[in-house]
C-alpha positions as semicolon CSV with decimal commas, in nm:
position;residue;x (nm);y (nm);z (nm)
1;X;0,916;0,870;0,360
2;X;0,812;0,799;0,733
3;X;1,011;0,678;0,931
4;X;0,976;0,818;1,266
5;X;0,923;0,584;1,578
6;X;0,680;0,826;1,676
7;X;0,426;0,818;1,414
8;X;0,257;0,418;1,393
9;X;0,382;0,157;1,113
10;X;0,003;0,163;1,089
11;X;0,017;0,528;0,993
12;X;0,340;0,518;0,738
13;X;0,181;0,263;0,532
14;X;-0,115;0,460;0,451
15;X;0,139;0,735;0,370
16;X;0,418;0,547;0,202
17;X;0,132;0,395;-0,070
18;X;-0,042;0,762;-0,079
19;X;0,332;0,903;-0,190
20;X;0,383;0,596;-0,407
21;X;0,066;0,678;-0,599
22;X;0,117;1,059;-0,610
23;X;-0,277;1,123;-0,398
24;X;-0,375;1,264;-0,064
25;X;-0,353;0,970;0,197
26;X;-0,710;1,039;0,275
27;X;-0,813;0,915;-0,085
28;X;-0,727;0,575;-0,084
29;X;-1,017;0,319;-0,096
30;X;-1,080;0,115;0,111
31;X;-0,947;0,182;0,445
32;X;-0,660;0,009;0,565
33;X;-0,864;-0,149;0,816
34;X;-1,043;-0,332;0,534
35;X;-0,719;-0,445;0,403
36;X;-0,587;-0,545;0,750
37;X;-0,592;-0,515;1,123
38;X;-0,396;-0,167;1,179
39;X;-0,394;-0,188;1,569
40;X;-0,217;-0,577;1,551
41;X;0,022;-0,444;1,268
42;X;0,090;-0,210;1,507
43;X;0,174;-0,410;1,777
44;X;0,380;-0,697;1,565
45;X;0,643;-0,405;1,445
46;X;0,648;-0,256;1,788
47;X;0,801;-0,635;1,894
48;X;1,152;-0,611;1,992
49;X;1,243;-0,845;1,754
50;X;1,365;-0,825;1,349
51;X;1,057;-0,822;1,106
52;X;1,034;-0,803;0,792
53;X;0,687;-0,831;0,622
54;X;0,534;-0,740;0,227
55;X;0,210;-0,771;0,183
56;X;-0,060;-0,609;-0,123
57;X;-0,300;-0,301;-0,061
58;X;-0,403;-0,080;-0,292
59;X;-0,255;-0,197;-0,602
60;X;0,100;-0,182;-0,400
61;X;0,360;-0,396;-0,277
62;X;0,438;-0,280;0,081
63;X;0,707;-0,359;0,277
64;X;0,800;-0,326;0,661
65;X;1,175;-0,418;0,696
66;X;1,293;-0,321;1,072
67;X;1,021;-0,088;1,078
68;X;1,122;0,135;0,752
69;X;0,798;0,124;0,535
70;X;0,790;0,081;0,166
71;X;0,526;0,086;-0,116
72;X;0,611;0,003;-0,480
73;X;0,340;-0,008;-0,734
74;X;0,221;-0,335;-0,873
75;X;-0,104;-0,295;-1,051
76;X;-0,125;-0,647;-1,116
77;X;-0,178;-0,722;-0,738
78;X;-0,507;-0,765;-0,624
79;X;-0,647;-0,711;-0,276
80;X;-0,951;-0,861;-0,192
81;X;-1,044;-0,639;0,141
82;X;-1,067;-0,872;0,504
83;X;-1,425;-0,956;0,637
């Protein structure tokens, strides 16, 4: 898994689910950015503060705790994609 402070919480999601499903990161449909906001999850984990948050994309429950990422697969979760 991700982990690294240098790579965005943005980032280790979309890897986290792509590991959790077994495909290239690069597959997964739709974007994150049509699930949510990367540059403002972003942001909220880079907050000096303890966070913990578990939300659904791509058929996965994610969760950031502390900024450790994640994914467990839940195909009864549906996403309906922002906008």
């Amino acid at each position: 898994m991700l982990d690294s402070d240098d790579i965005a919480v943005s980032t280790r999601v979309v890897a986290a689910v792509a590991a959790t499903k077994d495909v290239d990161p690069l597959s997964l449909t739709p974007p994150l950015a049509d699930e949510l906001d990367p540059d403002a999850l972003d942001r909220l984990v880079e907050a000096d503060a303890p966070l913990r948050i578990t939300f659904a994309a791509w058929g996965c429950r994610v969760t950031i705790d502390d900024g450790t990422v994640s994914a467990v697969e839940c195909p009864s979760l549906v996403t309906v994609p922002a906008g």
